[in-house]
C-alpha positions as CSV (number, residue, x, y, z in Angstrom):
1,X,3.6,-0.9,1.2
2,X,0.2,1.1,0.3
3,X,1.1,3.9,-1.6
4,X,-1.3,6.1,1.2
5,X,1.4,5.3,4.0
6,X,3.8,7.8,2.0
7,X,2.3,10.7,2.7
8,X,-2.0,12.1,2.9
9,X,-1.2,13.5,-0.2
10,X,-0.1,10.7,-2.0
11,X,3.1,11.6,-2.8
12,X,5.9,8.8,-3.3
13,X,9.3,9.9,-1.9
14,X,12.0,9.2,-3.9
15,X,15.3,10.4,-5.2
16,X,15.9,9.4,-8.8
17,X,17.6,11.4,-11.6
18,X,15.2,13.1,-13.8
19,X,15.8,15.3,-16.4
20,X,13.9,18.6,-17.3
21,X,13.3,19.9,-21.1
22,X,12.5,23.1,-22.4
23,X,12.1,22.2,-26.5
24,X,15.9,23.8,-27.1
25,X,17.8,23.2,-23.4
26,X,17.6,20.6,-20.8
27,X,18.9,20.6,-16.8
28,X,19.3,17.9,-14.8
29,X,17.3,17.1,-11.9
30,X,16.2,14.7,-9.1
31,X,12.6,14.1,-8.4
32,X,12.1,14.1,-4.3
33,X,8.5,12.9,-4.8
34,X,6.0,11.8,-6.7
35,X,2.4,11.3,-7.5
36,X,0.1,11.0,-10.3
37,X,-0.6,14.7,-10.5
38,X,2.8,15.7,-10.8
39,X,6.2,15.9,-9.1
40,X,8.8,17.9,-6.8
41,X,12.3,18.3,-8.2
42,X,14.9,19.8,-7.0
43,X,16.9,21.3,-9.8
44,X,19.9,23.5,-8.7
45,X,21.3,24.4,-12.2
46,X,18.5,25.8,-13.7
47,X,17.8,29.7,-14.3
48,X,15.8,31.8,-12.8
49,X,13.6,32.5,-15.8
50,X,13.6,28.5,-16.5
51,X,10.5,27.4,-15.1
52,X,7.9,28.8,-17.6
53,X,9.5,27.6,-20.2
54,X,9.6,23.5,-18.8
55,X,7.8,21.6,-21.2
56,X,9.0,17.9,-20.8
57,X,10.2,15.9,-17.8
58,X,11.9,12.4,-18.2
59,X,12.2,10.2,-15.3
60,X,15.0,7.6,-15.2
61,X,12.8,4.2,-15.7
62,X,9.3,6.0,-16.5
63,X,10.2,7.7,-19.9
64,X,8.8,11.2,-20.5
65,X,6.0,13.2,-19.7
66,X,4.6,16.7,-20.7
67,X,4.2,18.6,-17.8
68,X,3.2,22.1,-16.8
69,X,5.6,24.3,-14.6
70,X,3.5,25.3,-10.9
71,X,6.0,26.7,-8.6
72,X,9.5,27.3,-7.6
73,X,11.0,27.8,-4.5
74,X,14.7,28.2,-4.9
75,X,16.3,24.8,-6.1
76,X,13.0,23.2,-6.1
77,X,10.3,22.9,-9.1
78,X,6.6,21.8,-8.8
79,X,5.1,20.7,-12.0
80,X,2.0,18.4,-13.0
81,X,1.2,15.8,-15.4
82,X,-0.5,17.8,-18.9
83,X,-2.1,14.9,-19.6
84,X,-3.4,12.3,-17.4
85,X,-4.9,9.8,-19.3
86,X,-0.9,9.6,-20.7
87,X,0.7,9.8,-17.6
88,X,-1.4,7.6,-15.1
89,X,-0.9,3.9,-16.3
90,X,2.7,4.8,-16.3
91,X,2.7,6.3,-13.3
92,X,1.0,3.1,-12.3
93,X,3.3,0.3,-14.1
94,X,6.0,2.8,-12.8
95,X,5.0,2.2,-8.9
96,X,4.3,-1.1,-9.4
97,X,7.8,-2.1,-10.8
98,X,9.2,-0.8,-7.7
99,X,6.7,-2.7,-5.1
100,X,4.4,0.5,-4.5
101,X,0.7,-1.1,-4.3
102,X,-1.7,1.3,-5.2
103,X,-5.2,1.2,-3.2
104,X,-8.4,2.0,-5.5
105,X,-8.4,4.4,-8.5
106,X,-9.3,8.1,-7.1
């Protein structure tokens, strides 16, 4: 399976427990896709004013990541990857242990 015949943007659906950190509280979550700019969460316990404030994300089987907050739409979170060069051979060891082929490097 090419990781292109998910979606055009490159987005990996999936529904695995995540977990979102703001330095002094954390919220569960479950990450409903993903690519190597960022993920979707849905997240239905956090506040309102949460988002802002979201500093890590940690992904059952990929570890953490520093990540910026980008949008929210009721239960669910948009954030990206703060830095790349970090989160991209992760992201990569991270498909491949679950049978995702990746096609060339963007």
């Amino acid at each position: 399976m090419e990781l292109g015949d998910f979606m055009d943007d490159q987005r990996v659906p999936l529904g695995i427990k995540a977990r979102l950190d703001t330095g002094s509280d954390g919220y569960d979550a479950i990450v409903t896709d993903l690519s190597y700019g960022g993920a979707c969460l849905e997240a239905p316990d956090t506040p309102e004013f949460l988002p802002r404030g979201v500093l890590f994300l940690t992904i059952e089987d990929l570890g953490t990541l520093d990540v910026l907050f980008r949008w929210r739409k009721d239960n669910r979170l948009g954030v990206s990857f703060a830095r790349e060069h970090d989160a991209r051979p992760r992201l990569e060891a991270f498909f491949a242990s679950r049978g995702i082929r990746v096609g060339a490097r963007d």
